[in-house]
gemmi code that builds the backbone of each chain (N, CA, C; Angstrom):
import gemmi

chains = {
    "A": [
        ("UNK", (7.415, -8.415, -1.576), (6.869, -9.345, -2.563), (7.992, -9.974, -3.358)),
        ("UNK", (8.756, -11.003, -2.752), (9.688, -11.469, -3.188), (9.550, -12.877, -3.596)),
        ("UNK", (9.752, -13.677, -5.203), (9.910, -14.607, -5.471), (10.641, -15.712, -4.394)),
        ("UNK", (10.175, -16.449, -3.792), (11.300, -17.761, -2.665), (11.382, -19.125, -4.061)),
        ("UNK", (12.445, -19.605, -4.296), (12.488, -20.339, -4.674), (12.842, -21.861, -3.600)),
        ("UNK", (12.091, -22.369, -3.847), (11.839, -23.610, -2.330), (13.382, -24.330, -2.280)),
        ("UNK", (13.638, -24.830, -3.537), (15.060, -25.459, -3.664), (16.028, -24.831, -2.768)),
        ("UNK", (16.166, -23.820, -3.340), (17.134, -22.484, -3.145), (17.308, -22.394, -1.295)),
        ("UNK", (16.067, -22.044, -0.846), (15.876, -21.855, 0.489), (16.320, -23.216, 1.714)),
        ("UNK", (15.787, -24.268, 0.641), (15.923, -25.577, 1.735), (17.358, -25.962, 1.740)),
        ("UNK", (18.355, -25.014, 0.460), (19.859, -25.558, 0.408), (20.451, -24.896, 1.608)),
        ("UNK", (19.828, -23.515, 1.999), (20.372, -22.704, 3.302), (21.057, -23.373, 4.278)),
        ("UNK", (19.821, -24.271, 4.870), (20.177, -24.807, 5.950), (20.065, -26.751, 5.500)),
        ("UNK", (20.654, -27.496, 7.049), (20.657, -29.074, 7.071), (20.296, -29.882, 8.103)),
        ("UNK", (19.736, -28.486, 9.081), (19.486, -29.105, 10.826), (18.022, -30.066, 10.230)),
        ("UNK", (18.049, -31.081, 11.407), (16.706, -31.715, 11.235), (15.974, -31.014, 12.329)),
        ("UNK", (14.343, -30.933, 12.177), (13.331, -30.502, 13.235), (13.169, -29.478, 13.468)),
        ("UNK", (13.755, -28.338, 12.540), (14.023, -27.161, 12.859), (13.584, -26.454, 11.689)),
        ("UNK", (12.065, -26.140, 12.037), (11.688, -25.405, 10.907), (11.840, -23.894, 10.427)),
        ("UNK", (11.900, -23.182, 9.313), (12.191, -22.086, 8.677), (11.022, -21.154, 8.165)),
        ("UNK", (10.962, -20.038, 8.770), (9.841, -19.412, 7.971), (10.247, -18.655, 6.837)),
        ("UNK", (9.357, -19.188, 6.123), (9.666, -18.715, 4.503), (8.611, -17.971, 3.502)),
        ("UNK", (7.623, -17.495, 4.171), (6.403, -16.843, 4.162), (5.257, -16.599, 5.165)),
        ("UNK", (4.765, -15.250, 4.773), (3.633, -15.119, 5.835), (2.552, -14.483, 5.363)),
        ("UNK", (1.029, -15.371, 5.618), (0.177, -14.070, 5.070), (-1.251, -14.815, 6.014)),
        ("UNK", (-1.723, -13.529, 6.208), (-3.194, -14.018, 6.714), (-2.857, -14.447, 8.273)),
        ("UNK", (-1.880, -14.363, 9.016), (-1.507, -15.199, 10.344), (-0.946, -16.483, 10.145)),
        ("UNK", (-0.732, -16.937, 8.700), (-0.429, -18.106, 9.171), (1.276, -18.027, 8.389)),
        ("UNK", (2.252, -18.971, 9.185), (3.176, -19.207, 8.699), (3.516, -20.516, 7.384)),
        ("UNK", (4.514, -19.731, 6.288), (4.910, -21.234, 5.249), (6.302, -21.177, 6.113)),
        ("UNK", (6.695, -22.360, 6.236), (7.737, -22.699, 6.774), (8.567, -24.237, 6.124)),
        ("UNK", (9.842, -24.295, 5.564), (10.239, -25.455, 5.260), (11.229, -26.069, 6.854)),
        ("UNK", (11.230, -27.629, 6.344), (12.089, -28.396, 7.579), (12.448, -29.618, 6.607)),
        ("UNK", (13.311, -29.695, 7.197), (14.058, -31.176, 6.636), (13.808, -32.311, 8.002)),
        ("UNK", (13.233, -33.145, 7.515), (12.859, -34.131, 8.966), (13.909, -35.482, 8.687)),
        ("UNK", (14.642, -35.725, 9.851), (14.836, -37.347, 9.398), (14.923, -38.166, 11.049)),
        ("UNK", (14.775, -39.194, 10.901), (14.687, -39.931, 12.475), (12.962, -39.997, 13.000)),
        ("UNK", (12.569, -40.221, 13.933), (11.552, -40.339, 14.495), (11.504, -38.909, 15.335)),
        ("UNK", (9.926, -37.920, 15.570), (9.880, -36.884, 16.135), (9.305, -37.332, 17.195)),
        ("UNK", (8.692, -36.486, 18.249), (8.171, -36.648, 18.943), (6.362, -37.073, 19.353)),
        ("UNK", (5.580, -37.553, 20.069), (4.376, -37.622, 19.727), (3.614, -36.438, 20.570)),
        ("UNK", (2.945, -35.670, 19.556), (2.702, -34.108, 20.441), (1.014, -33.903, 19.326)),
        ("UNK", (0.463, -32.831, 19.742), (-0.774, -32.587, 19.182), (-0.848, -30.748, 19.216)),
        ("UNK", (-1.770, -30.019, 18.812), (-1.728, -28.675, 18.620), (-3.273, -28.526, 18.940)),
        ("UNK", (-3.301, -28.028, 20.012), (-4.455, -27.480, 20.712), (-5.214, -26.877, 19.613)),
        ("UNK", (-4.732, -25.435, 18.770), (-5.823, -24.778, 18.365), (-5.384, -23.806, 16.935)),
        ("UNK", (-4.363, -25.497, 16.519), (-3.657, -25.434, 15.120), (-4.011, -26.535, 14.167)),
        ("UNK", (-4.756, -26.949, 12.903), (-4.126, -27.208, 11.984), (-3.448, -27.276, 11.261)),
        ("UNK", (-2.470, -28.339, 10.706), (-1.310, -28.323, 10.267), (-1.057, -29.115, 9.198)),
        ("UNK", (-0.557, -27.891, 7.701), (-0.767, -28.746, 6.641), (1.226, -29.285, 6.533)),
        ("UNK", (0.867, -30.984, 5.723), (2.727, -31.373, 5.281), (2.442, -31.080, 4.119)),
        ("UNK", (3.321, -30.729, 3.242), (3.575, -30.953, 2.184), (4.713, -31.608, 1.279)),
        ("UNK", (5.019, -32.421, 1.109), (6.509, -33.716, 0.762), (6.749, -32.830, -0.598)),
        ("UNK", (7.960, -32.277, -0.595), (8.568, -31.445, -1.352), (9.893, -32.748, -2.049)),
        ("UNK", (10.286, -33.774, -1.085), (11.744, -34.245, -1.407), (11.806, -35.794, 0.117)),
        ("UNK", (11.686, -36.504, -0.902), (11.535, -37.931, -0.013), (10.126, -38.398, 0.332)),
        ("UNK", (10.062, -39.148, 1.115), (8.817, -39.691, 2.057), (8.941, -40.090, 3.092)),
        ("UNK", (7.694, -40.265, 4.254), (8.162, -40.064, 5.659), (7.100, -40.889, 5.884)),
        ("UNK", (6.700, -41.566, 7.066), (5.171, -41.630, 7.813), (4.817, -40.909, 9.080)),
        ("UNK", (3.429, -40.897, 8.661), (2.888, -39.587, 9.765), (1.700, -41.135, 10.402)),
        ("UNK", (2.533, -41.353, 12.145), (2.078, -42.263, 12.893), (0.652, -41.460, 13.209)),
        ("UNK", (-0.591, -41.923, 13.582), (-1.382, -41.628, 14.726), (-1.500, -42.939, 15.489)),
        ("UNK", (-2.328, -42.229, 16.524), (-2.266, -43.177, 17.879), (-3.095, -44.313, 17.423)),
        ("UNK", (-3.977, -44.273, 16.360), (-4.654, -45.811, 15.666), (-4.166, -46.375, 14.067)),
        ("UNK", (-3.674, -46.163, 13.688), (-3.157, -45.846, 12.321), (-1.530, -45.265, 12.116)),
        ("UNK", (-1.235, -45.889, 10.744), (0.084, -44.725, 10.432), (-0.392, -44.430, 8.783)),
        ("UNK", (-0.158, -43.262, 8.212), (-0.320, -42.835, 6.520), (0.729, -42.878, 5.994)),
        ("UNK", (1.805, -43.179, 4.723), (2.519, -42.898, 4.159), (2.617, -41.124, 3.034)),
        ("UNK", (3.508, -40.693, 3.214), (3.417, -39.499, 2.529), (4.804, -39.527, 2.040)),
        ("UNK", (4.481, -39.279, 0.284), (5.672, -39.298, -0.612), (5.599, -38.018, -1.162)),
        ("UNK", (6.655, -37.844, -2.259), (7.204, -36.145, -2.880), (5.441, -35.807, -3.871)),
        ("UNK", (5.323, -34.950, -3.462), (4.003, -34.261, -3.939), (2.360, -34.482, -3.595)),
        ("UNK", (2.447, -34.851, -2.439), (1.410, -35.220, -1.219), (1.150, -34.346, -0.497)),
        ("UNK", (0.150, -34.486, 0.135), (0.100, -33.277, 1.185), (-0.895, -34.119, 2.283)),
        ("UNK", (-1.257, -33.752, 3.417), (-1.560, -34.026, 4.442), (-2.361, -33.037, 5.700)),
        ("UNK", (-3.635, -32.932, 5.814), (-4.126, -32.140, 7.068), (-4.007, -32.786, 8.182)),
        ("UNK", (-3.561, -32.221, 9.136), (-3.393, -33.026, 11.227), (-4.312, -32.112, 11.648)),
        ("UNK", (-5.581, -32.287, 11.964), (-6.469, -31.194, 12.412), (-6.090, -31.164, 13.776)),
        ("UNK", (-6.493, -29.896, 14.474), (-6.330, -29.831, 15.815), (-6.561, -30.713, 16.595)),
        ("UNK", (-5.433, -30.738, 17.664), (-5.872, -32.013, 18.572), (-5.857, -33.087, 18.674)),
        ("UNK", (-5.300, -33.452, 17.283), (-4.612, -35.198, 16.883), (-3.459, -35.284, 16.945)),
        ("UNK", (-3.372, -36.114, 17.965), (-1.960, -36.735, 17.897), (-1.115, -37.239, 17.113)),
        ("UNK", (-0.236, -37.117, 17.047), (0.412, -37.330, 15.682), (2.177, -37.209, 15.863)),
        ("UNK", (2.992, -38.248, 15.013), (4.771, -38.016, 15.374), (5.128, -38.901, 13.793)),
        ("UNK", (5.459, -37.713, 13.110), (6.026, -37.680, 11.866), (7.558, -38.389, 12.169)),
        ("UNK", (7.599, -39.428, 11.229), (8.692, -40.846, 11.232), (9.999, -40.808, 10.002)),
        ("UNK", (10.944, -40.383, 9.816), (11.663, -40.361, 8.429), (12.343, -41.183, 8.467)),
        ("UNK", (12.456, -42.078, 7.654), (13.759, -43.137, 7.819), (14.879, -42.884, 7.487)),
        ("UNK", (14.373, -41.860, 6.219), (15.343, -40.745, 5.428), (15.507, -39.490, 5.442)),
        ("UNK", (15.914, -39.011, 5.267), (15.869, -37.359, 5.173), (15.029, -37.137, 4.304)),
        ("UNK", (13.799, -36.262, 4.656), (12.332, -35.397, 3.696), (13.022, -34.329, 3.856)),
        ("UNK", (12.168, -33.235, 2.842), (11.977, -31.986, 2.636), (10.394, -31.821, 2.569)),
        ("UNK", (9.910, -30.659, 3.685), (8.515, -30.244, 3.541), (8.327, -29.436, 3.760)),
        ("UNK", (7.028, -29.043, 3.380), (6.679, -27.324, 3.102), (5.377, -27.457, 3.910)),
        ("UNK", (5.536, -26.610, 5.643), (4.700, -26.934, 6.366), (3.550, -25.449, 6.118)),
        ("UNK", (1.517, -25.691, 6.400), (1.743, -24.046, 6.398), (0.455, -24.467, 7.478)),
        ("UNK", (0.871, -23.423, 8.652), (0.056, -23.597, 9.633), (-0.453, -21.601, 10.535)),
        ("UNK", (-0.763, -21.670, 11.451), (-1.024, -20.609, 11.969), (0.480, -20.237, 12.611)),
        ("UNK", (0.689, -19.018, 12.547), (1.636, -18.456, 12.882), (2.299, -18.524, 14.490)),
        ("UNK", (1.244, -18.905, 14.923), (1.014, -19.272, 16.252), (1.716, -21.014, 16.819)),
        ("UNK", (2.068, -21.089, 15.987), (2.631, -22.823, 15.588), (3.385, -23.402, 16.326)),
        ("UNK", (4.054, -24.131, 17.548), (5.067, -24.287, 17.744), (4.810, -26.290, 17.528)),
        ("UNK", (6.585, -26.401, 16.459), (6.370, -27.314, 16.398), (6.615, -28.856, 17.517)),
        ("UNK", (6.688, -28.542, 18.375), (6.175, -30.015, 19.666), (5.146, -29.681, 20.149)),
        ("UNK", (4.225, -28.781, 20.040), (2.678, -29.032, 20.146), (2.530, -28.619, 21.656)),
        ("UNK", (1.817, -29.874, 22.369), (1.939, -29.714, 23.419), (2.585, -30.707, 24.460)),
        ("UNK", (3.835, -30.892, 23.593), (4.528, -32.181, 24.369), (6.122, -31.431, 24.512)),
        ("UNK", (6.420, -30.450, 24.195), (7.610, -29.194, 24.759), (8.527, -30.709, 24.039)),
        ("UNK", (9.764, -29.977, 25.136), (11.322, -30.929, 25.203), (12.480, -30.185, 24.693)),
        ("UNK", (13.497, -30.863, 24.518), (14.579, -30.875, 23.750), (14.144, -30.283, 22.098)),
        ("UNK", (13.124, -31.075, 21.903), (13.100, -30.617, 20.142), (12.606, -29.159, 19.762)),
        ("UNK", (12.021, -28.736, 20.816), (11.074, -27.480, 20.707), (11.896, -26.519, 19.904)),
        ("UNK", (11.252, -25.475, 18.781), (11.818, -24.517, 18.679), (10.644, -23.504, 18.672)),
        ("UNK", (10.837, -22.557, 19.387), (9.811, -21.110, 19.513), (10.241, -20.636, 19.242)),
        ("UNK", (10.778, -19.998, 18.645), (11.366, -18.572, 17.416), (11.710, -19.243, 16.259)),
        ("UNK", (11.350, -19.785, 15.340), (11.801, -20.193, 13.740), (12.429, -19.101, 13.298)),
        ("UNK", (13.589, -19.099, 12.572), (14.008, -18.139, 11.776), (13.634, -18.080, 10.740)),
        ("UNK", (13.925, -16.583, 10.102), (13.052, -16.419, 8.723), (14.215, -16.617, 7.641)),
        ("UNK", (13.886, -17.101, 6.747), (15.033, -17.740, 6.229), (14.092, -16.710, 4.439)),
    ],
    "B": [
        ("UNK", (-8.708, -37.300, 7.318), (-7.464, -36.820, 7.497), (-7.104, -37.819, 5.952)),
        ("UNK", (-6.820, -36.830, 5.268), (-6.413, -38.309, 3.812), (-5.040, -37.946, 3.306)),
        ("UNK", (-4.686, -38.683, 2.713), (-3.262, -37.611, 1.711), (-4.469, -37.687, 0.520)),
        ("UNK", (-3.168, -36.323, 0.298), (-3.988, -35.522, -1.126), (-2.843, -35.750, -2.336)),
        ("UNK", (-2.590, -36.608, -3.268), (-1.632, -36.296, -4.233), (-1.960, -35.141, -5.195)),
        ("UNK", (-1.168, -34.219, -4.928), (-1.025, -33.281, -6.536), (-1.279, -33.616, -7.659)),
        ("UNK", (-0.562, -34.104, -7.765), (-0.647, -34.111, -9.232), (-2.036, -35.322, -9.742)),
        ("UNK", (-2.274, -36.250, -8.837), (-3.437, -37.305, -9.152), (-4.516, -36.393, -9.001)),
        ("UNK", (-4.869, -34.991, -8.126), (-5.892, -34.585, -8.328), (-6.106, -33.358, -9.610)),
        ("UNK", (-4.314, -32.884, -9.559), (-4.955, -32.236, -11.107), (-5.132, -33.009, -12.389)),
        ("UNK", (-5.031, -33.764, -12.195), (-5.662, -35.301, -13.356), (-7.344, -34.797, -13.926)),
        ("UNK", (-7.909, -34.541, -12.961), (-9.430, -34.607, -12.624), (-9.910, -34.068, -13.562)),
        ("UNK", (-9.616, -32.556, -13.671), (-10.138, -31.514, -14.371), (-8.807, -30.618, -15.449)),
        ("UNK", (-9.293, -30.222, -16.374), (-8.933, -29.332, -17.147), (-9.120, -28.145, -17.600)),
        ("UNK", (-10.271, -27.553, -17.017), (-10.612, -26.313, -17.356), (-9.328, -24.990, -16.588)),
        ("UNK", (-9.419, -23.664, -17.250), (-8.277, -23.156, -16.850), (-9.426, -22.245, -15.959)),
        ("UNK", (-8.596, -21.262, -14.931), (-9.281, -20.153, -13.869), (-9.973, -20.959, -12.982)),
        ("UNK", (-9.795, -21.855, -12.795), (-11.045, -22.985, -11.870), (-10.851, -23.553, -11.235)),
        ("UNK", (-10.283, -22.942, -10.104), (-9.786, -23.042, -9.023), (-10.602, -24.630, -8.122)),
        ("UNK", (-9.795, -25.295, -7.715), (-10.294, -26.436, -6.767), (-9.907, -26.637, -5.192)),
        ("UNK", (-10.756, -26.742, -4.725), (-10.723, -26.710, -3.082), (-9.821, -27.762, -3.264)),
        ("UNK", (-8.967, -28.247, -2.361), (-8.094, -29.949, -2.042), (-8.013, -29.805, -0.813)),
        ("UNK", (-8.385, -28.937, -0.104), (-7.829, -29.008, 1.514), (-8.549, -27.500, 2.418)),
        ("UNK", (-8.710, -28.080, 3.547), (-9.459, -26.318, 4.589), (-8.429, -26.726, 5.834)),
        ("UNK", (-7.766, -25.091, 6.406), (-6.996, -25.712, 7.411), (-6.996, -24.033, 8.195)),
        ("UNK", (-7.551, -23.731, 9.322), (-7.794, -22.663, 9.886), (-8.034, -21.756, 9.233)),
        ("UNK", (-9.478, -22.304, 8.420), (-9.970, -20.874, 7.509), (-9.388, -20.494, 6.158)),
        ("UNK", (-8.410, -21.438, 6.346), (-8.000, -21.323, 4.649), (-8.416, -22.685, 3.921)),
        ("UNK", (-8.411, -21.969, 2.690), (-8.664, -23.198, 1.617), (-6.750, -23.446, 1.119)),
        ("UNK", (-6.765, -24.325, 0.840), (-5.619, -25.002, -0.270), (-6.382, -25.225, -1.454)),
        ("UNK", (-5.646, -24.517, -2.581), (-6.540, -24.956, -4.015), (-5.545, -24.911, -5.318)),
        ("UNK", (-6.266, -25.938, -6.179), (-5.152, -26.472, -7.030), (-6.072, -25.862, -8.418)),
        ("UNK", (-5.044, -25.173, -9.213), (-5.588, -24.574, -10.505), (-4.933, -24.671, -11.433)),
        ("UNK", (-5.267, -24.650, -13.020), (-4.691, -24.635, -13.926), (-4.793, -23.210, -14.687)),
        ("UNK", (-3.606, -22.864, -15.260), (-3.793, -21.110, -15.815), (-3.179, -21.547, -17.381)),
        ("UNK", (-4.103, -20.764, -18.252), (-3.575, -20.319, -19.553), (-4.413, -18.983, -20.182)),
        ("UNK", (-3.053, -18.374, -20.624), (-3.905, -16.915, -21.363), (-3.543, -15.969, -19.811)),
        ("UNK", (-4.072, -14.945, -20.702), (-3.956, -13.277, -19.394), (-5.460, -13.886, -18.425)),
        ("UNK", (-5.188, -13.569, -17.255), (-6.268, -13.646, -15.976), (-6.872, -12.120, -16.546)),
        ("UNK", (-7.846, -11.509, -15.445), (-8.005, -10.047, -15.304), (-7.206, -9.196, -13.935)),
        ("UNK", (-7.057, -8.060, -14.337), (-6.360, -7.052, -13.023), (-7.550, -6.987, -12.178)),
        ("UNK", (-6.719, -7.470, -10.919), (-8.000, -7.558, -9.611), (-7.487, -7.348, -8.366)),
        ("UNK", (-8.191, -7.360, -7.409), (-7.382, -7.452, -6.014), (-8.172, -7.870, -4.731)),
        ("UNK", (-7.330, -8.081, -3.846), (-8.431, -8.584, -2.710), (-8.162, -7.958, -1.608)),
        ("UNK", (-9.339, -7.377, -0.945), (-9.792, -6.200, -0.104), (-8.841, -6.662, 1.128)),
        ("UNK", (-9.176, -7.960, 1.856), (-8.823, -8.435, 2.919), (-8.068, -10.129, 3.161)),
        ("UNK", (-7.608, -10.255, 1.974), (-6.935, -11.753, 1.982), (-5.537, -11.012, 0.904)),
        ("UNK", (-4.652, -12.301, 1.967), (-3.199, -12.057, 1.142), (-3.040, -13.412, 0.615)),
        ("UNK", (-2.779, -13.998, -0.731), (-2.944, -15.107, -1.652), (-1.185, -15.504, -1.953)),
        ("UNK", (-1.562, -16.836, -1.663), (-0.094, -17.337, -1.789), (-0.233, -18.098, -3.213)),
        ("UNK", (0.780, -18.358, -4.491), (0.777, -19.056, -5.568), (2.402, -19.824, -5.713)),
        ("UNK", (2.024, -21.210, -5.858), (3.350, -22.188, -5.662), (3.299, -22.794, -6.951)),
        ("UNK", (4.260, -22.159, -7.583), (3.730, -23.207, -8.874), (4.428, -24.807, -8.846)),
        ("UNK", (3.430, -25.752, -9.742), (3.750, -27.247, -9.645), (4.026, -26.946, -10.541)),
        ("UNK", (3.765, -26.676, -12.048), (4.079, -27.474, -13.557), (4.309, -25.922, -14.303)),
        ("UNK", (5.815, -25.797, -14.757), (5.693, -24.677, -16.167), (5.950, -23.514, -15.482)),
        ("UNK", (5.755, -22.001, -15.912), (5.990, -20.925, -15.474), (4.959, -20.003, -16.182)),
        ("UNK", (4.881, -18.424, -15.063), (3.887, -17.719, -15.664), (4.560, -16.550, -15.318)),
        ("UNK", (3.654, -15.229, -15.904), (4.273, -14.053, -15.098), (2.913, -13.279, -14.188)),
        ("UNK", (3.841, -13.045, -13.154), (2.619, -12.227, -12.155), (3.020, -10.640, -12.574)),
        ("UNK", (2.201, -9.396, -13.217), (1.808, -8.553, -13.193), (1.836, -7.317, -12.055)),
        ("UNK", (2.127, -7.082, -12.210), (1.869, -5.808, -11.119), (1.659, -4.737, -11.704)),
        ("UNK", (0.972, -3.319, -11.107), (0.803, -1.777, -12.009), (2.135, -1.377, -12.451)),
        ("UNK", (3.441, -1.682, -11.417), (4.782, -1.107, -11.581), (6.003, -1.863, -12.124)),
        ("UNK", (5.626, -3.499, -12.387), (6.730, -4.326, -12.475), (6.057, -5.654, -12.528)),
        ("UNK", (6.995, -6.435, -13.111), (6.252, -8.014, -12.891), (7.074, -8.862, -12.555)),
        ("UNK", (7.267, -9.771, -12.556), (7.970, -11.007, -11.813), (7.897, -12.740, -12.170)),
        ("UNK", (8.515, -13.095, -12.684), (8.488, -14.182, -13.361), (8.648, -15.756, -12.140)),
        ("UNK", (7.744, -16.224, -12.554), (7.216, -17.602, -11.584), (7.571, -18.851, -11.973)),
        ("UNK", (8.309, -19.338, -11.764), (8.721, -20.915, -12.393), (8.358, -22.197, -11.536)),
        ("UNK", (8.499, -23.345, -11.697), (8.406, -24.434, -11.185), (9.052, -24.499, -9.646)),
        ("UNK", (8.524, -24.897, -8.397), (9.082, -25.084, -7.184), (9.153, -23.715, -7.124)),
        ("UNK", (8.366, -22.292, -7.404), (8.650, -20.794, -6.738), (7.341, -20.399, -5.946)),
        ("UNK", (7.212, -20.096, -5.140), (5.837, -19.331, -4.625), (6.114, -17.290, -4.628)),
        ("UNK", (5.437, -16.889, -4.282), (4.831, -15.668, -4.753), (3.746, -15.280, -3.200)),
        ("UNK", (3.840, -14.611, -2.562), (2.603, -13.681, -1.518), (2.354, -12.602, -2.022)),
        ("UNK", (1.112, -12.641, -2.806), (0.320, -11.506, -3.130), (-0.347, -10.805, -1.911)),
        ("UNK", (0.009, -9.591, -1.399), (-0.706, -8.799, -0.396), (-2.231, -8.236, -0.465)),
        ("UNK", (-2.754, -8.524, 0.556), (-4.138, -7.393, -0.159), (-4.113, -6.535, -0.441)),
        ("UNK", (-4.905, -6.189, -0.913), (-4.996, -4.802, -1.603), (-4.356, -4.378, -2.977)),
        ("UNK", (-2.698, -5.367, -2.550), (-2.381, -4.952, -4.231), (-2.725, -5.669, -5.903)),
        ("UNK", (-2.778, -4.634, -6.679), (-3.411, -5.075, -7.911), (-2.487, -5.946, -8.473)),
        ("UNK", (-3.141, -6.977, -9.309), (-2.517, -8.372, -9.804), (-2.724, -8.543, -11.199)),
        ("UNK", (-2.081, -9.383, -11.619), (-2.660, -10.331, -12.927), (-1.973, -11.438, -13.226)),
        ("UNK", (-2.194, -11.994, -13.173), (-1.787, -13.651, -13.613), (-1.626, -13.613, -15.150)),
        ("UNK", (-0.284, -13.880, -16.007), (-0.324, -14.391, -17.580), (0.149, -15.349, -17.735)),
        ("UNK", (-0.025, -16.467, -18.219), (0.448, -17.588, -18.395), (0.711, -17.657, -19.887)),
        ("UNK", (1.739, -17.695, -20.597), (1.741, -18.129, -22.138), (1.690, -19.335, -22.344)),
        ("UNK", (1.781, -20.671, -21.252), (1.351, -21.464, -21.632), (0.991, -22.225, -20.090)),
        ("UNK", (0.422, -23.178, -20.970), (-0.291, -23.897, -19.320), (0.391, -24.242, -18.036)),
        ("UNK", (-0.139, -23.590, -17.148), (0.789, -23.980, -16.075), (0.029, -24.613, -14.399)),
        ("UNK", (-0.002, -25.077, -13.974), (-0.304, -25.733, -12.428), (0.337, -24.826, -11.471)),
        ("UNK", (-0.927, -24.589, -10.651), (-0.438, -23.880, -9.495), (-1.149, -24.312, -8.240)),
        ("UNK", (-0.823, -23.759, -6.635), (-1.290, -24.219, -5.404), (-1.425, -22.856, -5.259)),
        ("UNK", (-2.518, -22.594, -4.704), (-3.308, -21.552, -4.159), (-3.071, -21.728, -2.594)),
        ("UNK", (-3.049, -20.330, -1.537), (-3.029, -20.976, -0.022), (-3.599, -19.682, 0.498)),
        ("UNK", (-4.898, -19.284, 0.663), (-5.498, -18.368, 0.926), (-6.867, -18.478, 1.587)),
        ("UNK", (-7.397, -17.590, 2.304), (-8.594, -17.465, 2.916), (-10.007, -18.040, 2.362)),
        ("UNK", (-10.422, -18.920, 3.433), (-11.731, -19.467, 2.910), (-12.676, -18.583, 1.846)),
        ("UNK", (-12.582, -17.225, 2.180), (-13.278, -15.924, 1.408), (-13.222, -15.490, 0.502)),
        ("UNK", (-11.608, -15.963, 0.059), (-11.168, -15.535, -1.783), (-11.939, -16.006, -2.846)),
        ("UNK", (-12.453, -14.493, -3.386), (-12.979, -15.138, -4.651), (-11.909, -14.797, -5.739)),
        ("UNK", (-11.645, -15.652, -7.034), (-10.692, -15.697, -7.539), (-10.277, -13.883, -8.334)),
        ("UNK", (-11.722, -13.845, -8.607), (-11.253, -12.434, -9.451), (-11.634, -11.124, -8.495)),
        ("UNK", (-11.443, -11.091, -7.420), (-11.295, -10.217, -6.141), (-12.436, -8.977, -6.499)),
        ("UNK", (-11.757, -8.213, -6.948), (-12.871, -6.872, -6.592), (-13.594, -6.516, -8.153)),
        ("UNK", (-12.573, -7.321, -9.593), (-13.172, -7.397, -10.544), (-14.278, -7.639, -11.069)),
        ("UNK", (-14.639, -8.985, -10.816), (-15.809, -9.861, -11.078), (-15.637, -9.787, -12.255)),
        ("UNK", (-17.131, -10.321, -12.553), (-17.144, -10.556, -14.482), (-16.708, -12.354, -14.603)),
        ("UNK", (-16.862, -12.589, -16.128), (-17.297, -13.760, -16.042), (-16.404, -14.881, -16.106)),
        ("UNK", (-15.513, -14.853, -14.955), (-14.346, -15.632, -15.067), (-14.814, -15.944, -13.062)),
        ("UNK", (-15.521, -14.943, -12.629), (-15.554, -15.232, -11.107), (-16.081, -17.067, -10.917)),
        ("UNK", (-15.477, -17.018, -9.691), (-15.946, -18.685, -9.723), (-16.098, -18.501, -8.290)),
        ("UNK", (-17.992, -18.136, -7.880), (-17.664, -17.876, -6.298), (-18.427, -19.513, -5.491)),
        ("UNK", (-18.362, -20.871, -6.028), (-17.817, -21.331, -5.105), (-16.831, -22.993, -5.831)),
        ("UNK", (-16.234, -22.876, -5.673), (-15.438, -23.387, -6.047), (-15.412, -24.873, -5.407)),
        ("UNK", (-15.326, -25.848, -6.557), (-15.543, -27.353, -5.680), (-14.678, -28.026, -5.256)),
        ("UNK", (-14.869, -28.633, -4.519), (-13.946, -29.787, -3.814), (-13.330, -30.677, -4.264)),
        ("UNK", (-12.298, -31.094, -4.839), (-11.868, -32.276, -5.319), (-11.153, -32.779, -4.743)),
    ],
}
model = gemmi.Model(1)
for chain_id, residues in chains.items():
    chain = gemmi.Chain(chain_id)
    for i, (resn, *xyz) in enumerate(residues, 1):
        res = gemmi.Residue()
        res.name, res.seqid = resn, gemmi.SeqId(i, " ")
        for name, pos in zip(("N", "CA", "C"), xyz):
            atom = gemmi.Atom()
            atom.name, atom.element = name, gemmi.Element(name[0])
            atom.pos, atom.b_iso = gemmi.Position(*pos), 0.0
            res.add_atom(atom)
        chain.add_residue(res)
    model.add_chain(chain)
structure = gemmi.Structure()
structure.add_model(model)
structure.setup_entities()
């Protein structure tokens, strides 16, 4: 039962796309990432997935639409929507999804990471 | 799928212990609350409760020790263990816990808020 201070944690690291687990309860993972550039377009079978804009703003494309999300926003991607989060800048966000999470969904690649470290 | 601003939805309401749904995402609620004054010692049988504070600082309680909560800190309360929330002065927080949590866990009494609305 340890205080995380979010600042503190997101100074750790600077990789983009590469998210951090930084809590766990109930199955699901809190995890921070620093996003910048365009991600990939991928969806999560049998995950919802909350953003939360901690530091910057980004857009979260779908395949009919795009949303803007700025510092203290948040955002649900329910299962199964497609979706490829856009930064022009470098964000900070505080993702919290099922533990089960991997973030390229079901579109794999280069960006994939399956083991997040716990930071 | 909407953005949710923080802080525009704790605009809404002012009452303190009164917890607000803002978001459901695999069985959990996301909920945005305002705290002032001592909560009651409580606990929850089968949900582990996450608290992020947005605005100010409080102290979380424990039977053996307590732990001081500031702005940008979160906190995983485990089940089972006993809690208390004190706030000496008003503070904003994000709740990230099981659709099932009722706020004053195994306490009750007249601070319970078993269903809590949507904003």
């Amino acid at each position: 039962m340890n205080v995380v201070n979010l600042k503190e944690r997101l100074s750790r690291f600077s990789t983009y796309w590469d998210p951090k687990i930084v809590g766990e309860l109930n199955g699901q993972h809190v995890k921070l990432a620093k996003l910048k550039g365009p991600f990939v377009w991928h969806s999560h079978e049998a995950e919802d997935e909350l953003f939360l804009v901690l530091y910057g703003s980004f857009t979260m494309e779908f395949r009919d639409r795009s949303v803007r999300l700025c510092e203290g926003e948040m955002l649900i991607v329910p299962r199964g929507v497609e979706h490829r989060p856009v930064a022009e800048e470098e964000v900070h966000v505080l993702l919290f999804e099922p533990a089960s999470t991997v973030n390229t969904g079901n579109a794999g690649g280069p960006l994939t990471v399956t083991e997040p470290e716990r930071y």
